[in-house]
N, C-alpha and C positions, 0 to 999 in steps of 0.2 A: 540025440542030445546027451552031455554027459551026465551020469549022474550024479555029481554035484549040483548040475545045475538043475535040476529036476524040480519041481515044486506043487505038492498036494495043495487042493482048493479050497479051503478053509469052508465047515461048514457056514457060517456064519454070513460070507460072502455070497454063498449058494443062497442064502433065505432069503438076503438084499435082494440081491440081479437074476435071480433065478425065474421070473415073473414076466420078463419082456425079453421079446426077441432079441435087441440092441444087449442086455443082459448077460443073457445066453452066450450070444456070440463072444461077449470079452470075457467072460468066465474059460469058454474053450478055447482063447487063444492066449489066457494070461501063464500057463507055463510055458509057452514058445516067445513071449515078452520076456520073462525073467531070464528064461538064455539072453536074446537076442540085446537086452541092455547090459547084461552084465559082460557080452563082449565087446560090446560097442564101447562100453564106458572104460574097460580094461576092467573090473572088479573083483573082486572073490567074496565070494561068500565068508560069511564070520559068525553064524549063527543061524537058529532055528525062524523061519518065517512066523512073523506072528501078525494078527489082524481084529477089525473091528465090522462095523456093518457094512466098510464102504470102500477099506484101503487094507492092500497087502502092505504091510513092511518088511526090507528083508535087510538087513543088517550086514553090510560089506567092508571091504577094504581097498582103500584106491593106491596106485602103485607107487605114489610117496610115502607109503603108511599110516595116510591119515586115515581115523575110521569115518563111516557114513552110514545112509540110511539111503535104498530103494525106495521110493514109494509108489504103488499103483493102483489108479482108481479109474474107472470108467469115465471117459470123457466126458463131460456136460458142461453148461455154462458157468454152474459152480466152482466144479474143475478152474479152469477157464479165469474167473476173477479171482482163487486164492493162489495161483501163477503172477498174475499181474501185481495181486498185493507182496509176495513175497520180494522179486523184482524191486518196485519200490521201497520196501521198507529195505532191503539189501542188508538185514541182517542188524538192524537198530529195534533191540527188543523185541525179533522174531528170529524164528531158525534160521540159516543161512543156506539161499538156496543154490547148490554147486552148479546143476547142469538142470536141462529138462528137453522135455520133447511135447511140445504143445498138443501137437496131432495127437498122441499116444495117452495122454494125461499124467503122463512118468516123469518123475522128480527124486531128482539125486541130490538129499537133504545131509547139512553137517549131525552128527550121532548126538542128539542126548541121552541121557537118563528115564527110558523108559517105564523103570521100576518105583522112580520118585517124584512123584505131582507135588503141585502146591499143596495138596489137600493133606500131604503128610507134616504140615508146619500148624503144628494144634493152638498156638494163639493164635484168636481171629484177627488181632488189629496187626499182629505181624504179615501171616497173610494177606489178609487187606492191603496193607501196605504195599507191598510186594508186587502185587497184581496190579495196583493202579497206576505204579513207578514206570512198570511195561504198557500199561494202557496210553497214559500222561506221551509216552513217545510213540505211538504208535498212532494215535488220534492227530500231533502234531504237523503229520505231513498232508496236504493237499492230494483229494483219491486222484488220479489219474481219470482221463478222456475214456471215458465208454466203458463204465461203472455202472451200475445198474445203481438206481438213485434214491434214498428216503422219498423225496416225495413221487417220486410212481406208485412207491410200496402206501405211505399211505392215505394217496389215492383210491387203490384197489381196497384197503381197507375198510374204508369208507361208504363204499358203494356196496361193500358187504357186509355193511353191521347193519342192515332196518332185516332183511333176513332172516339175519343169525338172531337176532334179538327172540323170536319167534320160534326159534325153537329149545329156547330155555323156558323152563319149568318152572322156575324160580321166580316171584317178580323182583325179588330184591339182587335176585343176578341181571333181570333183563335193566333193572336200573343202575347195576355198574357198567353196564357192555357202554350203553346211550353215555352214560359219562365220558367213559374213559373216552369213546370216539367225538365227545362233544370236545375233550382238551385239544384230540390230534389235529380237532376242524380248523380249532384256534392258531395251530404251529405248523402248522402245512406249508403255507406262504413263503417258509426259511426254514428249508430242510436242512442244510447246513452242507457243507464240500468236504470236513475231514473223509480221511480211510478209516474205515471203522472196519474190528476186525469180527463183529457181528456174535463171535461166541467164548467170550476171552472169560473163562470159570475155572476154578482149581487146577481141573482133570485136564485143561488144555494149556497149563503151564509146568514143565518139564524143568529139573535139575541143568546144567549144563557145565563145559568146562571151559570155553569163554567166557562165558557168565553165567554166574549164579542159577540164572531163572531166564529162563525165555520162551514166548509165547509159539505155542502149533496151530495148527489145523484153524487158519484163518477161514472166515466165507466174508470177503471184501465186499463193500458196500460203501456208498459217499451219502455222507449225510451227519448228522449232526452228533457230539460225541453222547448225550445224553441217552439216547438209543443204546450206549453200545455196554451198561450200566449192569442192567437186571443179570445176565448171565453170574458176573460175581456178588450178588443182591442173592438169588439163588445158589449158589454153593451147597452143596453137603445140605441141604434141607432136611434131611430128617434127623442129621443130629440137633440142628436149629430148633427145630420144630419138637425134638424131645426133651430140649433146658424148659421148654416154658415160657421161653424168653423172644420168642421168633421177633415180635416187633421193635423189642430191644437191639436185637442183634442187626437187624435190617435197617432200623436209623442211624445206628453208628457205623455199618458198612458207607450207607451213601454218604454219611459225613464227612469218611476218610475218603472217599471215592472225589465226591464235588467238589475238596479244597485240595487234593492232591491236582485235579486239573484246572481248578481257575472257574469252574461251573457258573452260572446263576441257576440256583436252587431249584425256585420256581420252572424255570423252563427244562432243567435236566428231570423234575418229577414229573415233568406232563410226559414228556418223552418217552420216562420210563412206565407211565401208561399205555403208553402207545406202543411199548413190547407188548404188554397183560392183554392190549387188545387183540394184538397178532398171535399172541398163542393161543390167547382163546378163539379166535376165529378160524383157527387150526385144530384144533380140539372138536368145535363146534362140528366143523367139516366132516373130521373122524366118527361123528355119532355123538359126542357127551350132549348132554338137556344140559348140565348146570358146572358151572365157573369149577377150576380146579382150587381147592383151599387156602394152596400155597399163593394163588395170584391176587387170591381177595386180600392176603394177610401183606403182602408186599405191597399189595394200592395204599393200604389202612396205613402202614408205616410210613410211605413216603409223603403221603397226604397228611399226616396227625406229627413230621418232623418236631 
């Protein structure tokens, strides 16, 4: 291999996949990947590899001179639906995806602004704005055949809130859990078809030179756009949460959120329970006894609009 194309395993990724066999195995074959795309693709390197819990990026040049993005992650089904949503959305308020290799999990993305998130635009209602302008098109298009669906998810929800209820410590948590899962009973029936892009918050909207701002690191999912809310509801929390103002800030996020898309109110707030449920029921799983603060305070605010 030459030494350009060489590439150290980030610890970081070691922490992730380091734990399962399937892991292991694409940790010690993700530097003979990095050769083997960056010949396949014609590329050159353009910079130092950098990463997160789940994906190498490595920063290239394809041989018209445009610049790009490597990316590589461990196969899964996740892998798998933000492929498909990429595809579809074909670069309408999401990054533009050049090339891929399904089998591999490798995606040869247009280059943003790594160094510039949304979360560097210090007015909220500007941000805000911003975020939903990409959300509003993004939510627009119909998911594609063989999406994994709101209502599977929360179905399995459902059958795991009498449970989880049980092992809160709290009775005034175990009396949000029963709520919140009493709204998602009510909206089950009309999960809804948009592509939702599941985690659309500050730190997953990048600077760009097509455009201003465009959304990354989609996990697609079909189902109703109101779901797809809390991510940017939660933004930057603890500066939120350090004005004082958290439930201020939180009803006039989903303000700008619900009329940027055309919302009904009501249904986009049960919805947006019906995240608080699922990450509590994720939490719960993890070990926590009792509700995280941030979730109770976002129920309080979309509920007390």
């Amino acid at each position: 291999m030459n030494t350009s194309e060489s590439v150290d395993v980030p610890d970081a990724l070691t922490a992730s996949y380091g734990k399962s066999d399937a892991g292991r195995a694409w940790l010690a074959d993700l530097p003979a990947q990095v050769a083997e795309f960056l010949e396949r693709w014609e590329l050159r390197r353009d910079g130092e590899a950098r990463s997160g819990m789940a994906s190498l990026v490595l920063p290239v040049v394809r041989t018209d001179g445009t610049r790009a993005v490597l990316r590589f992650q461990l196969p899964t089904e996740e892998t798998d639906a933000a492929l498909v949503g990429l595809r579809t959305w074909n670069g309408d308020g999401a990054v533009q995806l050049i090339a891929h290799d399904r089998t591999g999990g490798v995606m040869l993305l247009e280059r943003l602004d790594g160094a510039r998130t949304l979360a560097s635009v210090a007015d909220d209602d500007t941000a805000t704005a911003i975020l939903a302008g990409l959300l509003r098109r993004l939510v627009a298009v119909p998911a594609p055949a063989g999406l994994r669906g709101l209502g599977d998810i929360a179905a399995g929800m459902l059958e795991s809130t009498p449970g989880a209820v049980t092992a809160l410590s709290d009775p005034v948590d175990r009396q949000h859990l029963r709520r919140w899962a009493s709204v998602v009973a009510d909206l089950a029936g009309e999960p809804g078809d948009r592509l939702l892009h599941w985690d659309l918050h500050h730190d997953n909207v990048l600077a760009g030179e097509r455009e201003p701002w465009l959304a990354i690191d989609p996990e697609p999912l079909a189902g109703d756009p109101g779901f797809d809310l809390w991510p940017a509801l939660d933004s930057r929390w603890e500066e939120i949460a350090a004005t004082g103002r958290a439930h201020r800030v939180v009803r006039r996020r989903f303000d700008l959120l619900t009329e940027a898309l055309g919302l009904d109110r009501e249904r986009a707030a049960g919805w947006t329970l019906g995240r608080l449920l699922q990450n509590s029921l994720w939490d719960i799983e993890d070990g926590a006894t009792a509700l995280a603060p941030s979730q109770v305070t976002v129920a309080e605010a979309v509920l007390r609009r």
